[in-house]
C-alpha positions as CSV (number, residue, x, y, z in Angstrom):
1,X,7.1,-32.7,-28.4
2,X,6.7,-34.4,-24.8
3,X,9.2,-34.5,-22.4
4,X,10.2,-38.0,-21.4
5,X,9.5,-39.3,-18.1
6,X,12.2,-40.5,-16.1
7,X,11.8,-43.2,-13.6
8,X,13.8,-42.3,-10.2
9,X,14.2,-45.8,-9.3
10,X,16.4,-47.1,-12.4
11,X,17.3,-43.2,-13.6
12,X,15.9,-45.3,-17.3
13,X,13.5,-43.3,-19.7
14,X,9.6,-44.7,-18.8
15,X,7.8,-45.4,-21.8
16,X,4.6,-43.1,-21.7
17,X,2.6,-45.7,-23.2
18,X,3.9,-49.0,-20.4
19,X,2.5,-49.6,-17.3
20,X,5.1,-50.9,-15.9
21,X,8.9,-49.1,-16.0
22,X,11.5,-50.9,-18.0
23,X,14.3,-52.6,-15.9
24,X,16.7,-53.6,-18.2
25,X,19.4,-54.9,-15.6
26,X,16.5,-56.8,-14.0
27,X,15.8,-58.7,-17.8
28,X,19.8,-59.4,-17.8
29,X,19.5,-61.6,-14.3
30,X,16.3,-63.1,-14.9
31,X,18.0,-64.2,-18.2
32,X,21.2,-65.5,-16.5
33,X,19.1,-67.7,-13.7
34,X,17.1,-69.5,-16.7
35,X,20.2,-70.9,-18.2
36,X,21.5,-72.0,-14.8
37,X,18.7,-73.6,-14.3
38,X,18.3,-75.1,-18.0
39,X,22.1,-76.3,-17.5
40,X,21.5,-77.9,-13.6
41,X,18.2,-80.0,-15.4
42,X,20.1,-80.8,-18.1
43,X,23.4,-82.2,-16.2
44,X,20.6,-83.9,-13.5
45,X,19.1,-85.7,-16.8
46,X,22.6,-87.1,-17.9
47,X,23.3,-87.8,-14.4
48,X,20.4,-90.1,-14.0
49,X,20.8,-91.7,-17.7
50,X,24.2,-92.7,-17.0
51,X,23.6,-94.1,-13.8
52,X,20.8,-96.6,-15.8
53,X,23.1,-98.0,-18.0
54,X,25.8,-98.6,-15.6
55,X,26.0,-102.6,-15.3
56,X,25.0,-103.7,-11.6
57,X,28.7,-105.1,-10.3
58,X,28.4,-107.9,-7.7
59,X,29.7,-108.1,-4.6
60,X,33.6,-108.8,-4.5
61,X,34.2,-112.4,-3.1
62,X,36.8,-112.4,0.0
63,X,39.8,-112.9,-1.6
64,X,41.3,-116.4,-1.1
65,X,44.8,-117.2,-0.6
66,X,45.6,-120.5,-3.0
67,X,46.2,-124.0,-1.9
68,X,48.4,-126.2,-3.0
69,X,47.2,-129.3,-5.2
70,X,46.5,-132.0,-3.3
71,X,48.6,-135.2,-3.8
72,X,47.7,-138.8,-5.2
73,X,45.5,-141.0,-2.9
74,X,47.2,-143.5,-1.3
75,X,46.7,-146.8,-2.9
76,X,45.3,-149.5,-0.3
77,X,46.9,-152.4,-0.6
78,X,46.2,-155.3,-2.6
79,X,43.9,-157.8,-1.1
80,X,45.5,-161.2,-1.2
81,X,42.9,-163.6,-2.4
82,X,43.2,-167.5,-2.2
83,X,40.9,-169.7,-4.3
84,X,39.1,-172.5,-2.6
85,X,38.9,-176.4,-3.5
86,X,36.2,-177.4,-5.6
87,X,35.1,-180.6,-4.6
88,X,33.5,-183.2,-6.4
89,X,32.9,-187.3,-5.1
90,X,31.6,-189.7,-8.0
91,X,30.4,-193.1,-6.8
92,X,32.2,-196.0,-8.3
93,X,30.2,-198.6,-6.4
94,X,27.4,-199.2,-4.0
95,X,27.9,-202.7,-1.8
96,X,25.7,-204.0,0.6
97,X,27.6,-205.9,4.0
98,X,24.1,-208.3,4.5
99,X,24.0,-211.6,3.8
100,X,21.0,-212.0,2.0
101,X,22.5,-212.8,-0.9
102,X,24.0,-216.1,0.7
103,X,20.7,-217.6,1.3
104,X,19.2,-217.2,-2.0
105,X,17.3,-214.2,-1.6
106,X,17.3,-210.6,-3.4
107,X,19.5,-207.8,-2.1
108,X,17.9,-204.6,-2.1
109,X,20.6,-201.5,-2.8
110,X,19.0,-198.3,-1.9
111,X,20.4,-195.7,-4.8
112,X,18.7,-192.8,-2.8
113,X,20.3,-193.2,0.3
114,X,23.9,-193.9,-1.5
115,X,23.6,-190.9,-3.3
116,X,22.4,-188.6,-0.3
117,X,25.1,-190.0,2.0
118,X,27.7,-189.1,-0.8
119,X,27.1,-185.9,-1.2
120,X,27.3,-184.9,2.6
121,X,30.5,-186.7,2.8
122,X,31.2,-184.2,-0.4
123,X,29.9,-181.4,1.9
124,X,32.5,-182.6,4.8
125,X,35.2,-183.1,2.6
126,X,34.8,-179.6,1.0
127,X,34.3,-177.4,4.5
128,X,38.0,-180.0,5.5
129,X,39.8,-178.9,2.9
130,X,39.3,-174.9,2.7
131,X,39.5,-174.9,6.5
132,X,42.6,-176.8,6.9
133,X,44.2,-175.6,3.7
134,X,42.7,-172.0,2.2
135,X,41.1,-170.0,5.2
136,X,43.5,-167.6,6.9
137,X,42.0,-168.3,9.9
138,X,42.1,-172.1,10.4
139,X,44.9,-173.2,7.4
140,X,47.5,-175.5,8.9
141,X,46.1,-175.7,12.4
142,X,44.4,-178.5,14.1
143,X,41.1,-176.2,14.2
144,X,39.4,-178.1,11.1
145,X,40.1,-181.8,12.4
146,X,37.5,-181.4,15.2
147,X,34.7,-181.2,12.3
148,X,36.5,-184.3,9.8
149,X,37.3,-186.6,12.2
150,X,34.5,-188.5,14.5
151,X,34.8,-188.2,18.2
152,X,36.4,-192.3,18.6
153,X,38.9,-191.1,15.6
154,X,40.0,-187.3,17.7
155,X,40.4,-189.7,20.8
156,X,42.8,-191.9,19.0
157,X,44.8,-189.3,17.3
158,X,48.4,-188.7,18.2
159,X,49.2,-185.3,18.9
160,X,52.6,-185.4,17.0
161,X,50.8,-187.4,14.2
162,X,48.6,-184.5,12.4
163,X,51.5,-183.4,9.9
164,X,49.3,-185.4,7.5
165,X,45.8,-183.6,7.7
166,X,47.7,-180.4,7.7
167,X,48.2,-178.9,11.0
168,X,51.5,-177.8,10.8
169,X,51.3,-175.1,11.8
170,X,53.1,-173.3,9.1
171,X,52.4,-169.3,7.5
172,X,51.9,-168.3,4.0
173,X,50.8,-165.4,2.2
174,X,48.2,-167.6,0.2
175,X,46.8,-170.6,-1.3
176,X,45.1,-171.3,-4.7
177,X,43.7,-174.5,-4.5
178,X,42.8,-176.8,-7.9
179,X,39.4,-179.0,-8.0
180,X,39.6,-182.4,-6.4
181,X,38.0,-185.3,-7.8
182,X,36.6,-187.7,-5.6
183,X,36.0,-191.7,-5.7
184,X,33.2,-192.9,-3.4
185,X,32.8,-196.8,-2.5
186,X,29.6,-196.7,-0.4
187,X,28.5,-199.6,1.8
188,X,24.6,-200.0,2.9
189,X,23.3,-202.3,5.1
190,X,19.3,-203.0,5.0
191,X,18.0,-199.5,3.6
192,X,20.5,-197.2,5.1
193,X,23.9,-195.9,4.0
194,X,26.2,-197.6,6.6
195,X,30.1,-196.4,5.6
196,X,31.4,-194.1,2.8
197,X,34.6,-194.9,1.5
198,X,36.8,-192.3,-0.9
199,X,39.9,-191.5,-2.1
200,X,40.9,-188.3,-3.7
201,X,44.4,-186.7,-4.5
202,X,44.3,-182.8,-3.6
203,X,46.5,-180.0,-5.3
204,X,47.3,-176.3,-4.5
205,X,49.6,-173.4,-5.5
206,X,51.4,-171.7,-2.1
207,X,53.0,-168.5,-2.0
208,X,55.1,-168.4,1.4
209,X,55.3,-165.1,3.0
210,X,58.8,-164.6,1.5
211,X,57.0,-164.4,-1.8
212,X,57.8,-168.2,-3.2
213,X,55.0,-170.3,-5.0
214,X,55.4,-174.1,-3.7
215,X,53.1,-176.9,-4.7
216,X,50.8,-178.6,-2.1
217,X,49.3,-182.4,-2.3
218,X,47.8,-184.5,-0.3
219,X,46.9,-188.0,-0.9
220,X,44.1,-189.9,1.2
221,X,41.8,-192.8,2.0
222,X,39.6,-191.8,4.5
223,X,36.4,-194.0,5.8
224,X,32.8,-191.8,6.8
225,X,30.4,-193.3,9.4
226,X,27.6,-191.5,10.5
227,X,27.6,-190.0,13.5
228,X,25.1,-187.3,15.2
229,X,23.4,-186.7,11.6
230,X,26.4,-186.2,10.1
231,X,29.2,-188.2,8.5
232,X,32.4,-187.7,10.2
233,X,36.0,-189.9,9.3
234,X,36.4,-192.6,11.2
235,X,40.0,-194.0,9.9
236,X,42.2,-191.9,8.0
237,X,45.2,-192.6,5.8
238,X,47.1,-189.3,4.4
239,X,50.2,-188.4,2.7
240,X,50.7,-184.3,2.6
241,X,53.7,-183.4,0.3
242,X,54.4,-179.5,1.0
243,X,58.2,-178.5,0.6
244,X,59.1,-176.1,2.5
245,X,62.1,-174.2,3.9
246,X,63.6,-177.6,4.8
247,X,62.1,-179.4,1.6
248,X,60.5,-182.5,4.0
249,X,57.7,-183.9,3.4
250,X,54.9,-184.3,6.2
251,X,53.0,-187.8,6.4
């Protein structure tokens, strides 16, 4: 039987057959460091596994303290609209003032130049009666005359005597005018239109500035010449009916 061998270092039998002596406390910590480190890869792997699925969070907005609603927009005011006249002149008749038809011999009427002087009356008439009636910038003032009447007719006018053509120089809120129908008597003399004359009777709604809706008319005879390429009035007959605060009547 052989004795066993005894290993000073550990004080542990050596096997006779090893090479190495047996360390059992040395297995027992070598043992106990693999599962730490088995545990630490283990709780890294987890680590880094949650940290994938995490959703990304976005940045938190600066907190914003709230407003109140804002109010209703202010309604602008309502535009006050007038309506202008709508002019028309018709000719009833075309007369010629020469004598040619005293001694026998034809009298030539020139249609065209009837019909052209007509309508520019129309044109004066129409610019007359917006000015002097619809516009808020000329209505009831003596402004408009200066382009109806011709200069011999402006010369002869009375200051105090305009109440008729409308300068009264009145203010209301607005005017809605009706269409005026026009008669038209013109008078040539060789092959030229030499005098226009027409008649019309003019009608309007008016609200005052105090909110009341009064009628407006005026009655007229007025006689065109030409003068400076256009046809201005040379005598003037009106009657403007327009009750106001006092109820008269201006003529």
């Amino acid at each position: 039987m052989a004795t066993p061998v005894i290993d000073r270092r550990t004080n542990a039998p050596r096997d006779p057959w090893a090479t190495a002596p047996v360390a059992v406390g040395r297995h027992r910590h070598r043992a106990w460091w693999g599962v730490l480190l088995v545990l630490l890869v283990v709780a890294g792997a987890l680590a880094f596994l949650v940290g994938r699925r995490a959703p990304a969070t976005s940045p938190t907005a600066p907190a914003t303290s709230p407003t109140a609603p804002a109010g209703p927009e202010p309604v602008p005011p309502r535009a006050v609209i007038s309506v202008p006249f709508d002019v028309t002149v018709e000719i009833s008749d075309v007369a010629s003032m020469d004598n040619d038809g005293l001694f026998g011999q034809d009298m030539v009427i020139p249609e065209g130049a009837a019909a052209a002087a007509s309508q520019q009356v129309e044109q004066t008439l129409q610019a007359y009666l917006d000015a002097e009636f619809v516009s808020p910038e000329t209505r009831f003032s003596q402004q408009p005359l200066a382009d109806l009447l011709s200069r011999r007719a402006l010369a002869a006018l009375p200051a105090n005597d305009t109440a008729g053509l409308g300068a009264l120089e009145v203010s209301v809120r607005q005017v809605r005018a009706e269409p005026v129908g026009v008669t038209a008597r013109v008078l040539t003399s060789g092959s030229d239109a030499a005098v226009v004359v027409v008649r019309y009777d003019a009608r309007a709604q008016v609200v005052t500035d105090d909110g009341d809706t009064v009628p407006l008319r005026q009655r007229a005879t007025m006689v065109f010449v030409p003068e400076g390429g256009q046809w201005r009035a040379e005598a003037v007959n009106a009657v403007l009916d327009l009750p106001l605060r006092t109820g008269e009547v201006a003529r």
